[in-house]
N, C-alpha and C positions, 0 to 999 in steps of 0.2 A: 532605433534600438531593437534587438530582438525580442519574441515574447519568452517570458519565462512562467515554465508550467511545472509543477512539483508533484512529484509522486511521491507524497510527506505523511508521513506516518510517526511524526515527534511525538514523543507524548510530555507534555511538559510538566514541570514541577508545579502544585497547586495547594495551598492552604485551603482547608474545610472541615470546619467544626474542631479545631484543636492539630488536625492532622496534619504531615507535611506529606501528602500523596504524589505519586506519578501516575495519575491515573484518567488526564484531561486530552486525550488525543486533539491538536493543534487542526484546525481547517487549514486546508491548503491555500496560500495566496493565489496560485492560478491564474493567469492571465494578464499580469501587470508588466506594464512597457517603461522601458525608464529605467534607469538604477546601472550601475556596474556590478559584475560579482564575477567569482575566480572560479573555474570549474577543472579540477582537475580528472581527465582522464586515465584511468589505471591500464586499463588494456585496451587496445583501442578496437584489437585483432577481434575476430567473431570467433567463438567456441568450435568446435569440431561438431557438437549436437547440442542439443537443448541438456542431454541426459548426462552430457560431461560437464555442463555448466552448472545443472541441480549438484552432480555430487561432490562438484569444486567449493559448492557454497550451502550446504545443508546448515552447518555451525557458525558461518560467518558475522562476525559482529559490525560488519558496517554493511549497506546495499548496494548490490552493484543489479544490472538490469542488461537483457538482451535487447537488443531489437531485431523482430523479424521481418521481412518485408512480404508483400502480398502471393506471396507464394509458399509462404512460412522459413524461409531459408534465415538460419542467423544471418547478418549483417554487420551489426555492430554491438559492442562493450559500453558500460557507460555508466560512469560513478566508480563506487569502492571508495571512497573516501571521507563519506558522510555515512555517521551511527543510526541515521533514520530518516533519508530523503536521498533520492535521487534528482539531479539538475538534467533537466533534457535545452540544449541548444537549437535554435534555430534548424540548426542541419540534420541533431539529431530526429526534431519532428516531420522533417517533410521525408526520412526515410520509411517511418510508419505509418504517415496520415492516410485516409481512408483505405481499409482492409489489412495493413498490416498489425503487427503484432506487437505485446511489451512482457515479458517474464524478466521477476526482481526476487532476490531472496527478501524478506522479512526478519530481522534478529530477533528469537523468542516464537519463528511462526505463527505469528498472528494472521486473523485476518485480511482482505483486502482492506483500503481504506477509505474513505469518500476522497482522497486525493485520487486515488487508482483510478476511480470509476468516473472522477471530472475529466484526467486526462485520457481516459478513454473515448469519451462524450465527445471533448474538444477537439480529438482527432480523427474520430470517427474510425475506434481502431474492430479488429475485427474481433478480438478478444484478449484478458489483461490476465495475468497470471501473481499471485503473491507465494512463495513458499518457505518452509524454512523447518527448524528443529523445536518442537515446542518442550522447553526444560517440567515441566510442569508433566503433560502427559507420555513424555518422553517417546513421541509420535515425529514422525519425517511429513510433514503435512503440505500439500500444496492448493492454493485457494484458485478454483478459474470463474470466473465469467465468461459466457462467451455475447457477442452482438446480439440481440433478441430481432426478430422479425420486423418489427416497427419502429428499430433502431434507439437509439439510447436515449435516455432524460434527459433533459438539459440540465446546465448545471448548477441554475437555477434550486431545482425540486429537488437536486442529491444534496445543496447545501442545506437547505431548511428541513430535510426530511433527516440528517447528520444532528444537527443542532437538536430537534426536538428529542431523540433517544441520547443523544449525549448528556444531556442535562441532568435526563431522570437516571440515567445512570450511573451517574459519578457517585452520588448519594447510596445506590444497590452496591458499589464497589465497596464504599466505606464501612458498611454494614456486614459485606463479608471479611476486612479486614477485623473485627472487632468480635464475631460471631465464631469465625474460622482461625483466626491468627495467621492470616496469612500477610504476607508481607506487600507493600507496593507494587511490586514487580506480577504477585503474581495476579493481585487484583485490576493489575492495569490489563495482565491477557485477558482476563475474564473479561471486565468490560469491554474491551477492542471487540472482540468475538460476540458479544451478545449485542453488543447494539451494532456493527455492521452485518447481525443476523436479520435484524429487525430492520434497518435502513434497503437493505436488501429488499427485504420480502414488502415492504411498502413502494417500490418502486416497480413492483413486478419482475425483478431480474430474478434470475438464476444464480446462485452461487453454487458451486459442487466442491464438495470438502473430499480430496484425494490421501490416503494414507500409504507410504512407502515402505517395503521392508527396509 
């Protein structure tokens, strides 16, 4: 069976202290063999540029994701069908694995997520893009990483170094719900974006936050 690797950024629904929050970003399953699952492909075609495919999908409310290959050339389309995860296929990974590339919209422009940066890990890409519309600071924002010198964490250290800020965060979310009146949605950006600031900066990577006219 093939592996299946998720560029998953759910944020699930989660009861805490009374609340009914979206504010629990899901860890990526990652690497699991086994199972059947349906993956539809929306477009299979590669975009004309990268910059036709940002502005095909700044507002897009499901993910869809390029692949480029080690020359940075789009290649391939891949998802659109799912509100917060993209399914890469077998065929899809072996046209990124080592030095290619992955850019995905994000709905709500969030951050990367510790799914981004496992399958980056796991295919030893050259660098992972997240971007999108953030309703909130109503900014066209797009998140890169690029491969650091010594190559990337394993996946191991992004998942325990994900979990340790997720935890203490979900708590800081609830508290700006309560403090600020803001609603789930926008406490769930808040928290995606501070604690993949902080998983970041403990892993020693780079993240660069790009702003778009």
């Amino acid at each position: 069976m093939p592996t299946i690797i998720y560029a998953d950024d759910v944020i699930e629904e989660i009861e805490l202290a009374g609340f009914d929050e979206s504010l629990h970003p899901r860890s990526p399953k990652g690497n699991e063999t086994g199972g059947e699952w349906t993956k539809k492909t929306v477009n299979p075609a590669p975009p004309e540029s990268i910059e036709s495919f940002r502005d095909d999908h700044w507002e897009s409310t499901k993910e869809t994701a390029i692949i480029l290959d080690q020359d940075g050339k789009p290649v391939r389309t891949v998802g659109g069908n799912k509100k917060y995860s993209v399914d890469f296929e077998k065929e899809d990974q072996e046209l990124m694995i080592n030095g290619g590339s992955m850019i995905h919209n994000h709905p709500r422009g969030t951050a990367l997520s510790d799914g981004d940066i496992i399958l980056a890990s796991d295919l030893n890409l050259k660098s992972v893009e997240a971007f999108g519309f953030d309703p909130y600071t109503k900014e066209k924002i797009s998140w890169v990483i690029e491969q650091p010198s010594e190559g990337w964490p394993a996946r191991a250290r992004i998942k325990r170094a994900y979990k340790i800020y997720a935890d203490a965060y979900v708590f800081r979310a609830r508290d700006q719900m309560k403090t600020k009146g803001w609603d789930s949605w926008q406490a769930a950006n808040w928290m995606t974006n501070n604690v993949m600031a902080r998983v970041v900066d403990s892993l020693k990577l780079k993240m660069v936050r790009n702003v778009y006219p």
